[in-house]
C-alpha positions as CSV (number, residue, x, y, z in Angstrom):
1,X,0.0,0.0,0.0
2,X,1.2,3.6,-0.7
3,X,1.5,6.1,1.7
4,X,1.8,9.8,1.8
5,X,5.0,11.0,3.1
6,X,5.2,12.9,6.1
7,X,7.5,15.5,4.4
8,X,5.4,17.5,2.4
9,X,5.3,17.3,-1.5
10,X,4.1,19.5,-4.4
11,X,3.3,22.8,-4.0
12,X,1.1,23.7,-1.0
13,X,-0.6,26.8,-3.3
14,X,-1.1,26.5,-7.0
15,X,1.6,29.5,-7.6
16,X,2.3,28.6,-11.0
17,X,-1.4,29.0,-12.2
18,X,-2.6,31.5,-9.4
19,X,-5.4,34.6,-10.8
20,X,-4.1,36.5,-7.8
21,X,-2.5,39.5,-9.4
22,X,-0.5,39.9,-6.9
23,X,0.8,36.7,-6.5
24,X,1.5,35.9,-10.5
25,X,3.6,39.4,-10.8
26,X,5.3,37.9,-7.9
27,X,5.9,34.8,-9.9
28,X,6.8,36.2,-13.1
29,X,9.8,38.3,-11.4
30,X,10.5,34.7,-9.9
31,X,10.5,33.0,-13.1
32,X,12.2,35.6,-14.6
33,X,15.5,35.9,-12.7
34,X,15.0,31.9,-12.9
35,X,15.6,31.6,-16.5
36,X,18.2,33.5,-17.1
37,X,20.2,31.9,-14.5
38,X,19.1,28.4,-16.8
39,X,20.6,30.4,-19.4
40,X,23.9,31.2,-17.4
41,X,24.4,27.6,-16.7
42,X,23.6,26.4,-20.1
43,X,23.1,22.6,-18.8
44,X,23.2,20.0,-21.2
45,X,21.1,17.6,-18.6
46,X,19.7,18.0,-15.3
47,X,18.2,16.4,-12.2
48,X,15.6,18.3,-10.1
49,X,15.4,17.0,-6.5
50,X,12.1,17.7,-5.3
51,X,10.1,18.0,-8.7
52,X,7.0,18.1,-7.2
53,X,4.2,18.4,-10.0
54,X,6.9,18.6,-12.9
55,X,5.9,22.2,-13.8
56,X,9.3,23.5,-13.7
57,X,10.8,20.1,-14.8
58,X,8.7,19.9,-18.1
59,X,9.5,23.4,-19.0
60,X,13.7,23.2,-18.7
61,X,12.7,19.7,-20.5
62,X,11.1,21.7,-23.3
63,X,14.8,23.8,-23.4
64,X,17.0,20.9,-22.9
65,X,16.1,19.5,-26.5
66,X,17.4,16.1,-26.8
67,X,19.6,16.0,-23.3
68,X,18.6,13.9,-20.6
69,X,16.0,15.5,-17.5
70,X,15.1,13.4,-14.6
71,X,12.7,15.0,-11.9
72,X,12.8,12.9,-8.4
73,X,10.5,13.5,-5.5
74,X,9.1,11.6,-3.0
75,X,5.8,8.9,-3.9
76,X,2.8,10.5,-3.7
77,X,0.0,9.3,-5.3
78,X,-1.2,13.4,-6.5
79,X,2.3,14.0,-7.9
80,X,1.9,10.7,-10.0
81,X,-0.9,11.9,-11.6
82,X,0.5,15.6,-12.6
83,X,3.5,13.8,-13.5
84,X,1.5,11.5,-16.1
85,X,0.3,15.5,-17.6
86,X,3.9,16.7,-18.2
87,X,5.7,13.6,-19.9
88,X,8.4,14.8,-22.6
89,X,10.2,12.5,-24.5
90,X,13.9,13.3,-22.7
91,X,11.8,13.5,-19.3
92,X,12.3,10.6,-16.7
93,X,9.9,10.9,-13.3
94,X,11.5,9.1,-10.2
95,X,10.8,8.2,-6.8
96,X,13.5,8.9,-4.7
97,X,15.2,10.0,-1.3
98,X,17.1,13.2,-2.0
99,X,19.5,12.4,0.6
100,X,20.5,8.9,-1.1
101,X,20.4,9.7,-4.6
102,X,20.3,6.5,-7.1
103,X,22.7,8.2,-9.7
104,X,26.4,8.0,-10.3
105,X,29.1,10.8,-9.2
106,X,28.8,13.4,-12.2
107,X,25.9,11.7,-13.9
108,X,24.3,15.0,-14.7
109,X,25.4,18.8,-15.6
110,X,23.2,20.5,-13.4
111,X,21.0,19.6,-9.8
112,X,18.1,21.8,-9.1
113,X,16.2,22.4,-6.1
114,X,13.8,24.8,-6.3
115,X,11.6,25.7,-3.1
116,X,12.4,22.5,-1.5
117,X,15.2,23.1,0.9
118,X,13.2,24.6,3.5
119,X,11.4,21.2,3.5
120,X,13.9,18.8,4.1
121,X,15.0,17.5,7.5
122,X,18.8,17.4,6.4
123,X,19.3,20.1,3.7
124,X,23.2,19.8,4.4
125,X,22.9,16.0,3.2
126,X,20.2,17.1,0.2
127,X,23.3,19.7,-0.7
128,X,26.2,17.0,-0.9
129,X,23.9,14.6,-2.8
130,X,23.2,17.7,-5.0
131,X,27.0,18.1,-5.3
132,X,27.6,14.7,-6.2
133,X,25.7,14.2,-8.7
134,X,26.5,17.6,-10.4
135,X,29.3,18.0,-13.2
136,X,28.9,21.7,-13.2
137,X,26.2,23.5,-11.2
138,X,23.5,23.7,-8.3
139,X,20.7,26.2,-8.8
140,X,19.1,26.4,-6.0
141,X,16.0,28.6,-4.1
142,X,14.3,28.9,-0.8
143,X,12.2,31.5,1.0
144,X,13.9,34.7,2.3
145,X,13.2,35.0,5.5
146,X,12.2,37.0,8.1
147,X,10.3,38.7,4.9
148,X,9.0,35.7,3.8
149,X,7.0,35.5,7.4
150,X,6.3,39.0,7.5
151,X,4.2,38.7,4.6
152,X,2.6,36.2,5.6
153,X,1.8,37.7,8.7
154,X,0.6,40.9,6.8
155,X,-1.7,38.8,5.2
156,X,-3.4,37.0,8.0
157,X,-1.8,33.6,7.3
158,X,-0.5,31.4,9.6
159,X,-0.9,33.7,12.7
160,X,-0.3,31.2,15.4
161,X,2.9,30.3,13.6
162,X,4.1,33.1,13.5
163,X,3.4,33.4,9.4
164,X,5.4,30.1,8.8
165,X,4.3,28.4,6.2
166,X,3.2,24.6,7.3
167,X,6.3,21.9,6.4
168,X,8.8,25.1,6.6
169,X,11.7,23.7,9.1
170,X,14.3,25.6,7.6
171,X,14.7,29.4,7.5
172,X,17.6,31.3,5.9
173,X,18.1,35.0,5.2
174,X,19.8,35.8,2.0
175,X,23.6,36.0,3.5
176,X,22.9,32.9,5.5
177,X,21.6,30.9,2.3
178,X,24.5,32.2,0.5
179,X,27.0,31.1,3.3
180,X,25.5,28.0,3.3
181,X,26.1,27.3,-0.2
182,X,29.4,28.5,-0.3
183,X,30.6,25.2,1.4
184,X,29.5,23.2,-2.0
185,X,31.0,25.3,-4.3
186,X,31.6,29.0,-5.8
187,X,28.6,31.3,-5.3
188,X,28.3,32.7,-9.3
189,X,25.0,34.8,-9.2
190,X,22.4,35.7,-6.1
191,X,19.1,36.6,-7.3
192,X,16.8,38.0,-4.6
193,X,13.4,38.3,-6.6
194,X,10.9,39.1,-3.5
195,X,10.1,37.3,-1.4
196,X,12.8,34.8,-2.6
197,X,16.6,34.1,-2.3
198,X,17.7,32.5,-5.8
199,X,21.6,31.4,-6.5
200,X,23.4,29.7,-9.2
201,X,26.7,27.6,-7.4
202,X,29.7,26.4,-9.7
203,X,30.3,23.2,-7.6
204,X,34.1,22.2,-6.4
Protein backbone atom coordinates (compact mmCIF):
# COMPACT_ATOMS: atom_id res chain seq x y z
CA UNK A 1 0.00 0.00 0.00
CA UNK A 2 1.21 3.57 -0.67
CA UNK A 3 1.51 6.08 1.70
CA UNK A 4 1.82 9.81 1.81
CA UNK A 5 4.99 10.99 3.11
CA UNK A 6 5.19 12.90 6.11
CA UNK A 7 7.47 15.50 4.39
CA UNK A 8 5.40 17.48 2.42
CA UNK A 9 5.27 17.35 -1.53
CA UNK A 10 4.09 19.49 -4.41
CA UNK A 11 3.26 22.83 -3.96
CA UNK A 12 1.15 23.73 -1.02
CA UNK A 13 -0.61 26.80 -3.28
CA UNK A 14 -1.06 26.49 -7.04
CA UNK A 15 1.64 29.46 -7.62
CA UNK A 16 2.30 28.56 -11.05
CA UNK A 17 -1.40 28.97 -12.15
CA UNK A 18 -2.59 31.53 -9.39
CA UNK A 19 -5.41 34.59 -10.79
CA UNK A 20 -4.14 36.45 -7.85
CA UNK A 21 -2.51 39.46 -9.39
CA UNK A 22 -0.50 39.91 -6.88
CA UNK A 23 0.83 36.75 -6.46
CA UNK A 24 1.47 35.92 -10.49
CA UNK A 25 3.57 39.37 -10.76
CA UNK A 26 5.29 37.93 -7.94
CA UNK A 27 5.92 34.81 -9.91
CA UNK A 28 6.82 36.17 -13.10
CA UNK A 29 9.84 38.32 -11.36
CA UNK A 30 10.52 34.72 -9.85
CA UNK A 31 10.46 33.00 -13.05
CA UNK A 32 12.20 35.64 -14.57
CA UNK A 33 15.49 35.86 -12.74
CA UNK A 34 14.98 31.94 -12.93
CA UNK A 35 15.55 31.57 -16.51
CA UNK A 36 18.24 33.54 -17.07
CA UNK A 37 20.22 31.86 -14.47
CA UNK A 38 19.14 28.44 -16.80
CA UNK A 39 20.63 30.35 -19.42
CA UNK A 40 23.87 31.17 -17.44
CA UNK A 41 24.35 27.65 -16.66
CA UNK A 42 23.59 26.42 -20.12
CA UNK A 43 23.09 22.65 -18.82
CA UNK A 44 23.19 19.98 -21.21
CA UNK A 45 21.12 17.57 -18.58
CA UNK A 46 19.72 17.98 -15.26
CA UNK A 47 18.21 16.37 -12.17
CA UNK A 48 15.60 18.35 -10.15
CA UNK A 49 15.43 17.02 -6.54
CA UNK A 50 12.10 17.66 -5.25
CA UNK A 51 10.11 18.02 -8.66
CA UNK A 52 7.04 18.11 -7.16
CA UNK A 53 4.23 18.42 -9.98
CA UNK A 54 6.92 18.61 -12.88
CA UNK A 55 5.95 22.23 -13.82
CA UNK A 56 9.27 23.46 -13.72
CA UNK A 57 10.83 20.08 -14.79
CA UNK A 58 8.66 19.88 -18.15
CA UNK A 59 9.55 23.41 -18.99
CA UNK A 60 13.66 23.16 -18.67
CA UNK A 61 12.70 19.66 -20.46
CA UNK A 62 11.15 21.74 -23.31
CA UNK A 63 14.79 23.82 -23.41
CA UNK A 64 17.05 20.88 -22.94
CA UNK A 65 16.11 19.46 -26.48
CA UNK A 66 17.42 16.07 -26.83
CA UNK A 67 19.57 15.97 -23.28
CA UNK A 68 18.56 13.89 -20.59
CA UNK A 69 16.02 15.54 -17.53
CA UNK A 70 15.09 13.37 -14.62
CA UNK A 71 12.75 14.96 -11.87
CA UNK A 72 12.76 12.87 -8.37
CA UNK A 73 10.51 13.46 -5.47
CA UNK A 74 9.09 11.59 -3.01
CA UNK A 75 5.79 8.86 -3.93
CA UNK A 76 2.76 10.52 -3.66
CA UNK A 77 -0.03 9.33 -5.32
CA UNK A 78 -1.23 13.36 -6.50
CA UNK A 79 2.33 13.97 -7.90
CA UNK A 80 1.90 10.70 -9.99
CA UNK A 81 -0.88 11.92 -11.56
CA UNK A 82 0.48 15.60 -12.63
CA UNK A 83 3.50 13.75 -13.48
CA UNK A 84 1.46 11.50 -16.11
CA UNK A 85 0.30 15.52 -17.59
CA UNK A 86 3.91 16.69 -18.23
CA UNK A 87 5.69 13.58 -19.89
CA UNK A 88 8.38 14.81 -22.64
CA UNK A 89 10.19 12.46 -24.53
CA UNK A 90 13.86 13.31 -22.66
CA UNK A 91 11.77 13.51 -19.25
CA UNK A 92 12.33 10.63 -16.72
CA UNK A 93 9.85 10.91 -13.25
CA UNK A 94 11.51 9.06 -10.17
CA UNK A 95 10.85 8.21 -6.76
CA UNK A 96 13.54 8.92 -4.72
CA UNK A 97 15.21 10.04 -1.29
CA UNK A 98 17.11 13.21 -2.02
CA UNK A 99 19.48 12.41 0.58
CA UNK A 100 20.54 8.86 -1.08
CA UNK A 101 20.41 9.65 -4.58
CA UNK A 102 20.30 6.49 -7.08
CA UNK A 103 22.74 8.25 -9.70
CA UNK A 104 26.36 8.04 -10.32
CA UNK A 105 29.07 10.82 -9.24
CA UNK A 106 28.76 13.42 -12.19
CA UNK A 107 25.87 11.65 -13.94
CA UNK A 108 24.26 15.04 -14.75
CA UNK A 109 25.37 18.84 -15.65
CA UNK A 110 23.24 20.50 -13.35
CA UNK A 111 21.02 19.57 -9.79
CA UNK A 112 18.14 21.81 -9.07
CA UNK A 113 16.23 22.41 -6.11
CA UNK A 114 13.84 24.77 -6.27
CA UNK A 115 11.57 25.74 -3.10
CA UNK A 116 12.43 22.46 -1.45
CA UNK A 117 15.19 23.06 0.91
CA UNK A 118 13.21 24.60 3.47
CA UNK A 119 11.37 21.20 3.53
CA UNK A 120 13.86 18.84 4.06
CA UNK A 121 15.03 17.53 7.46
CA UNK A 122 18.85 17.43 6.39
CA UNK A 123 19.35 20.09 3.73
CA UNK A 124 23.24 19.78 4.36
CA UNK A 125 22.93 15.99 3.25
CA UNK A 126 20.15 17.09 0.17
CA UNK A 127 23.31 19.74 -0.68
CA UNK A 128 26.23 16.98 -0.87
CA UNK A 129 23.89 14.60 -2.84
CA UNK A 130 23.21 17.75 -5.05
CA UNK A 131 27.05 18.09 -5.34
CA UNK A 132 27.59 14.72 -6.25
CA UNK A 133 25.69 14.17 -8.65
CA UNK A 134 26.45 17.59 -10.45
CA UNK A 135 29.30 18.03 -13.19
CA UNK A 136 28.94 21.72 -13.17
CA UNK A 137 26.17 23.54 -11.22
CA UNK A 138 23.47 23.70 -8.35
CA UNK A 139 20.73 26.18 -8.83
CA UNK A 140 19.05 26.42 -5.98
CA UNK A 141 16.03 28.63 -4.09
CA UNK A 142 14.32 28.86 -0.78
CA UNK A 143 12.24 31.54 1.01
CA UNK A 144 13.86 34.66 2.26
CA UNK A 145 13.23 34.95 5.53
CA UNK A 146 12.19 36.95 8.11
CA UNK A 147 10.35 38.68 4.94
CA UNK A 148 8.96 35.71 3.76
CA UNK A 149 6.99 35.51 7.36
CA UNK A 150 6.34 39.02 7.49
CA UNK A 151 4.20 38.71 4.55
CA UNK A 152 2.60 36.16 5.58
CA UNK A 153 1.82 37.72 8.72
CA UNK A 154 0.58 40.88 6.85
CA UNK A 155 -1.72 38.77 5.22
CA UNK A 156 -3.44 36.98 8.01
CA UNK A 157 -1.83 33.65 7.27
CA UNK A 158 -0.45 31.39 9.62
CA UNK A 159 -0.88 33.74 12.66
CA UNK A 160 -0.25 31.20 15.41
CA UNK A 161 2.86 30.25 13.55
CA UNK A 162 4.12 33.13 13.48
CA UNK A 163 3.40 33.43 9.38
CA UNK A 164 5.39 30.12 8.79
CA UNK A 165 4.27 28.41 6.19
CA UNK A 166 3.16 24.55 7.29
CA UNK A 167 6.30 21.93 6.43
CA UNK A 168 8.76 25.14 6.60
CA UNK A 169 11.68 23.73 9.09
CA UNK A 170 14.30 25.64 7.60
CA UNK A 171 14.73 29.35 7.48
CA UNK A 172 17.65 31.35 5.88
CA UNK A 173 18.08 35.02 5.20
CA UNK A 174 19.82 35.85 2.02
CA UNK A 175 23.58 35.98 3.52
CA UNK A 176 22.92 32.88 5.54
CA UNK A 177 21.63 30.87 2.29
CA UNK A 178 24.52 32.21 0.48
CA UNK A 179 27.02 31.12 3.25
CA UNK A 180 25.51 28.04 3.27
CA UNK A 181 26.10 27.28 -0.21
CA UNK A 182 29.44 28.45 -0.35
CA UNK A 183 30.57 25.18 1.42
CA UNK A 184 29.51 23.24 -1.96
CA UNK A 185 31.02 25.27 -4.31
CA UNK A 186 31.64 29.01 -5.77
CA UNK A 187 28.59 31.26 -5.35
CA UNK A 188 28.29 32.74 -9.27
CA UNK A 189 24.98 34.78 -9.15
CA UNK A 190 22.45 35.70 -6.13
CA UNK A 191 19.09 36.61 -7.34
CA UNK A 192 16.76 38.01 -4.65
CA UNK A 193 13.39 38.34 -6.57
CA UNK A 194 10.90 39.13 -3.53
CA UNK A 195 10.10 37.34 -1.43
CA UNK A 196 12.84 34.84 -2.65
CA UNK A 197 16.56 34.07 -2.29
CA UNK A 198 17.66 32.49 -5.75
CA UNK A 199 21.64 31.37 -6.49
CA UNK A 200 23.38 29.66 -9.19
CA UNK A 201 26.73 27.57 -7.40
CA UNK A 202 29.74 26.39 -9.72
CA UNK A 203 30.33 23.16 -7.61
CA UNK A 204 34.06 22.20 -6.41
Amino acid sequence: MTTVPSVPTGNFTDKYNTRNPVMRRLMAAFLQDLDELFGIAQPSSLLDVGCGEGVLTSRWADRIVGGRIVGIDLDDPKLRVEWEHRRRPNLEYRVADATALPFENGEFDIATSIEVLEHVPDPEATLAEMVRVARRYLLVSVPREPIWRLLNLARGAYIKDLGNTPGHLNHWSKGGFVSLLSHYGTVQQVRSPLPWTMALVRVA
